[in-house]
Kinemage of the C-alpha trace (Angstrom):
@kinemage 1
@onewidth
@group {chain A} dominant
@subgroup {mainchain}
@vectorlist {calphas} color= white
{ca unk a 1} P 232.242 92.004 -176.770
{ca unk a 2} L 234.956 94.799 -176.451
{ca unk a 3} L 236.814 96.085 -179.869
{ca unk a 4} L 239.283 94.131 -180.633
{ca unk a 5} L 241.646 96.917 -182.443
{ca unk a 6} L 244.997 96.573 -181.450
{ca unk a 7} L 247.053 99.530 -179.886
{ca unk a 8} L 249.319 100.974 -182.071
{ca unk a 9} L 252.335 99.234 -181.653
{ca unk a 10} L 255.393 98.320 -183.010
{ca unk a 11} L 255.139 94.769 -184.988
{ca unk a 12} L 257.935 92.788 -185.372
{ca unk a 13} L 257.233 91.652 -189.341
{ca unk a 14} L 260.789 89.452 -188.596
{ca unk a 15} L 259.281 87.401 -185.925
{ca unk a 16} L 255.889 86.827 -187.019
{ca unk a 17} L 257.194 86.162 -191.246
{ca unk a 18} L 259.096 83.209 -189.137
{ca unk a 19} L 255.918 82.397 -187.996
{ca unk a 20} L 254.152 81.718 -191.421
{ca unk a 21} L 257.252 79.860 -192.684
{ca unk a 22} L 257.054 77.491 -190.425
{ca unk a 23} L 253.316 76.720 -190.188
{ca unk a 24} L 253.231 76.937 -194.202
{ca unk a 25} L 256.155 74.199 -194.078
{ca unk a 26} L 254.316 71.963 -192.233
{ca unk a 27} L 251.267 72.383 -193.579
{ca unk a 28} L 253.311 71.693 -197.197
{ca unk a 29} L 254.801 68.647 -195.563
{ca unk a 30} L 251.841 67.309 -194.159
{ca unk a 31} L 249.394 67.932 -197.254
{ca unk a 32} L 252.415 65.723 -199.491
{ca unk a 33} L 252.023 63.178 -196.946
{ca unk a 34} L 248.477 62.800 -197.454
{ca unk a 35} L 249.505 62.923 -201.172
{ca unk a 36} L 248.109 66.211 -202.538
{ca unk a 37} L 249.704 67.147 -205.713
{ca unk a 38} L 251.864 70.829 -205.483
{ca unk a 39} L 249.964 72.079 -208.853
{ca unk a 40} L 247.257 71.197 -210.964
{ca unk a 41} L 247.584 67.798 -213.460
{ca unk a 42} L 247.371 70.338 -216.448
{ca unk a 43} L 250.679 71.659 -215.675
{ca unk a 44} L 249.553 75.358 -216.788
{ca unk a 45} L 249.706 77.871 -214.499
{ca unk a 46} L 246.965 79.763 -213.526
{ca unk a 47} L 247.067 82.251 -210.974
{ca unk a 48} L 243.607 82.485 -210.292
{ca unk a 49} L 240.132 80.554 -211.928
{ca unk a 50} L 236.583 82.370 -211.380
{ca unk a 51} L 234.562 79.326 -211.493
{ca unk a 52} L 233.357 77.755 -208.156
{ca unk a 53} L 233.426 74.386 -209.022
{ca unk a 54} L 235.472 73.057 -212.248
{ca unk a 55} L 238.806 71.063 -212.886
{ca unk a 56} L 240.793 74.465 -212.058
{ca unk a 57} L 238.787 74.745 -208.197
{ca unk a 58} L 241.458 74.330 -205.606
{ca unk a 59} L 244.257 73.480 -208.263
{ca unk a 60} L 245.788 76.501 -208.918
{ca unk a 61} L 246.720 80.047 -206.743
{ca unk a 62} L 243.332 81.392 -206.064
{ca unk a 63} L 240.262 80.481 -206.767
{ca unk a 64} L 236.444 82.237 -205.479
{ca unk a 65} L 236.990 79.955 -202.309
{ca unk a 66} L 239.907 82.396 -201.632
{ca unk a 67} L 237.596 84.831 -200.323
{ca unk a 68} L 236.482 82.560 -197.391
{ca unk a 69} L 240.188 81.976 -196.408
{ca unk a 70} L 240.321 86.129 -196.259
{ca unk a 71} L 236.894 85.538 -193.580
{ca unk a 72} L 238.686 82.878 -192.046
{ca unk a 73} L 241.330 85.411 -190.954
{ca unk a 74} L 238.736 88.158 -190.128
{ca unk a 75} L 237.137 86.157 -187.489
{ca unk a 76} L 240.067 84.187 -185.940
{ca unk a 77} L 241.940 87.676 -185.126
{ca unk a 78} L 238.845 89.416 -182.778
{ca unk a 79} L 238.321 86.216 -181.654
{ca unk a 80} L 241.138 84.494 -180.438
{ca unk a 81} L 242.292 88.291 -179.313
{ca unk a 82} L 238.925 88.195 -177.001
{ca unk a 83} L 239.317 84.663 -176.248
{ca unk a 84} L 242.944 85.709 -175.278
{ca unk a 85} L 243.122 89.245 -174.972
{ca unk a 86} L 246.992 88.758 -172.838
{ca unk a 87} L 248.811 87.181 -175.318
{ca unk a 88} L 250.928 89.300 -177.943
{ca unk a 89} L 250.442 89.807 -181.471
{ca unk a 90} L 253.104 87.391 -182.482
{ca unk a 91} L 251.270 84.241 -180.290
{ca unk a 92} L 247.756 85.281 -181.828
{ca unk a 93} L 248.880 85.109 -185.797
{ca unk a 94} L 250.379 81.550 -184.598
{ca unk a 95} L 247.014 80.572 -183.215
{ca unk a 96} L 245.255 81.811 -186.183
{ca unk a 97} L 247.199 80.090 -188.799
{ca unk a 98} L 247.729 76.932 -186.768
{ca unk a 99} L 244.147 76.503 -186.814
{ca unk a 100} L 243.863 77.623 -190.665
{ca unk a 101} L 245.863 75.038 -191.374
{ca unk a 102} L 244.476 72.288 -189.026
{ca unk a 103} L 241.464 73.564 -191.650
{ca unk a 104} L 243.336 72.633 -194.701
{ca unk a 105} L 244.516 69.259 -193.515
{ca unk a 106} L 240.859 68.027 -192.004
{ca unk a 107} L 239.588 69.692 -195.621
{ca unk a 108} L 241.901 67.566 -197.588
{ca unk a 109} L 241.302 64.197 -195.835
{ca unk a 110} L 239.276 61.725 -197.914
{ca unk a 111} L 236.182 62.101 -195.300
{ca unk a 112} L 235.952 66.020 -196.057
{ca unk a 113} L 236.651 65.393 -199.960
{ca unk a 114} L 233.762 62.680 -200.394
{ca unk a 115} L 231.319 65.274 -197.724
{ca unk a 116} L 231.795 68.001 -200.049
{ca unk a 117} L 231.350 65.610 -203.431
{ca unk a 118} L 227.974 64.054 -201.660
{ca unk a 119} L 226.346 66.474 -199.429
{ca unk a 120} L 227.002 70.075 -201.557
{ca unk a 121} L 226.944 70.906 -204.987
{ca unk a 122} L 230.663 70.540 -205.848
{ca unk a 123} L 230.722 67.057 -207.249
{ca unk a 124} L 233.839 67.014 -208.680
{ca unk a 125} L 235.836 68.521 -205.480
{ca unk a 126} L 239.007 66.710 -205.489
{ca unk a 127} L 241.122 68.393 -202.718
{ca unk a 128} L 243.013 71.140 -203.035
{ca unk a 129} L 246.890 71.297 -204.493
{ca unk a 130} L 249.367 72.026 -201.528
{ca unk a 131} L 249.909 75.479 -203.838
{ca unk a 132} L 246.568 76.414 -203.453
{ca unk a 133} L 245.967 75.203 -199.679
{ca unk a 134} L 249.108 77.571 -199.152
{ca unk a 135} L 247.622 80.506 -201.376
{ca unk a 136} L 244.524 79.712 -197.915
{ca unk a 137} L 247.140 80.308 -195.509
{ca unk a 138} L 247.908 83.729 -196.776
{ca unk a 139} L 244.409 84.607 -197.443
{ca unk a 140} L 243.979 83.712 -193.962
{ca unk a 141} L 247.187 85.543 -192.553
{ca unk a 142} L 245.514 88.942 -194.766
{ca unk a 143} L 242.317 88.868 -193.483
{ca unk a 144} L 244.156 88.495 -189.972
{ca unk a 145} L 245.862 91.829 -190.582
{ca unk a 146} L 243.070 93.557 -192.156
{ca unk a 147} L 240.893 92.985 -188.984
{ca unk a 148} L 243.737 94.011 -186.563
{ca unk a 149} L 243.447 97.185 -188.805
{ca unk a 150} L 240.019 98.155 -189.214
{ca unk a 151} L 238.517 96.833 -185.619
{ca unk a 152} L 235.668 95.047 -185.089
{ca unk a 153} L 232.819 96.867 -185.955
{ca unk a 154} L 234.095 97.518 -189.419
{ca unk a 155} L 235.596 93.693 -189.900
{ca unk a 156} L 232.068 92.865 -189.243
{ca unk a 157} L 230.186 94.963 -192.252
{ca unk a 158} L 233.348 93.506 -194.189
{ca unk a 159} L 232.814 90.269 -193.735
{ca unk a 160} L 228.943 90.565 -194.554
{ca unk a 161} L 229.781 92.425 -197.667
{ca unk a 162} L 232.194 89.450 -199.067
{ca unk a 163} L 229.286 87.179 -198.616
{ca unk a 164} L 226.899 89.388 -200.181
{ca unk a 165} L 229.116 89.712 -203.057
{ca unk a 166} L 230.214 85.989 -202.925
{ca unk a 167} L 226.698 84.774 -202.868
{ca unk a 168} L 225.183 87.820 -205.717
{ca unk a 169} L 228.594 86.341 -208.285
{ca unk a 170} L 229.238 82.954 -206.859
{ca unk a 171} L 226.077 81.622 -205.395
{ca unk a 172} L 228.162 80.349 -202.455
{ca unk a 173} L 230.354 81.830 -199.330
{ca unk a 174} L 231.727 81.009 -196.337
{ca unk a 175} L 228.842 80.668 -194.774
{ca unk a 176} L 227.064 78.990 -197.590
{ca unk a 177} L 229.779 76.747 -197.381
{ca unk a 178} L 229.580 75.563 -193.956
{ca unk a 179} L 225.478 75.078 -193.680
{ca unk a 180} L 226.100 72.941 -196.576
{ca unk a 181} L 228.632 70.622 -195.107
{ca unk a 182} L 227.018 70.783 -191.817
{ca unk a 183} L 223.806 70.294 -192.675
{ca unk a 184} L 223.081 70.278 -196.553
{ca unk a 185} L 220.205 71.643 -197.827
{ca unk a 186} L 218.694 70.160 -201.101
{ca unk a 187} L 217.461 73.577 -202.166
{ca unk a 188} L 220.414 75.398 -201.934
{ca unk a 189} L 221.999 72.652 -203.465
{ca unk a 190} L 219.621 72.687 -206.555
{ca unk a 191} L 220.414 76.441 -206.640
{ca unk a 192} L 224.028 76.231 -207.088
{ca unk a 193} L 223.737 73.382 -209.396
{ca unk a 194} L 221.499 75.651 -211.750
{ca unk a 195} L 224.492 78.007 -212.069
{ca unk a 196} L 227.548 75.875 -212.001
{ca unk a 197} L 225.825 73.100 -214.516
């Protein structure tokens, strides 16, 4: 797989900020259709909770599944770029936050809510608030960037080092994550419980 560092050239911030706005308002309007709440029911606001699972989780700006949203980001770019390695910048970021928020809707649908709740260790998931599922999107949109930046060899020992450090505070990532919706593992499961109680 050839680097996927981009040549140095000029970006036009205009075109692709038009970009984001209009993915992030559908994703808003979509996610209220579905009836997500904007914030969380406590009505304080929080700009960021450390716990992985708890009645803050996906309710307020950031939360530890924020750094998965940043991974999202660092894989879409070097991939879709390879996938498509024609297509300019500005068609790439669309690509890579339409699908981050395809992400957001399928992970807010009552059949991803009740997966995570029965198959993984976060019993209490509710859904994330359309603040937080937009807080995702830029996650996403900065992880983008930060691969375009570093190239692919160091996106890679990035994106191991966020797990290691997401599993060695957390005991979860992205990866974590998606074995355990996939395919759930009572183990791990047990594991997490242990530390989330």
């Amino acid at each position: 797989m050839a680097d996927a560092t981009e040549p140095p050239r000029p970006v036009d911030w205009r075109r692709l900020l038009v970009i984001a706005l209009i993915v992030a308002s559908a994703q808003a309007t979509l996610l209220a259709a579905l009836g997500r709440r904007w914030w969380c029911v406590c009505g304080q606001a929080f700009p960021y909770t450390n716990k992985p699972v708890g009645q803050h989780t996906s309710q307020h700006l950031l939360d530890p599944y924020s750094w998965s949203h940043f991974q999202h980001g660092l894989v879409l770019f070097p991939l879709i770029r390879w996938l498509a390695p024609r297509r300019s910048l500005g068609w790439v970021f669309a690509a890579t936050l339409a699908i981050e928020a395809g992400w957001e809707l399928l992970e807010n649908s009552p059949w991803i809510i009740e997966r995570y709740r029965n198959a993984t260790a976060a019993v209490g998931y509710t859904g994330d608030t359309i603040v937080n599922s937009l807080a995702d999107l830029a996650c996403c949109a900065l992880g983008f960037f930060v691969a375009r930046r570093l190239g692919l060899a160091k996106t890679i020992a990035l994106f191991a080092a966020i797990e290691v450090g997401t599993i060695a505070v957390y005991r979860d990532s992205l990866l974590l994550n998606v074995i355990m919706l996939l395919t759930p593992i009572d183990a791990i499961k047990q594991w997490q419980q242990a530390a989330w109680g």
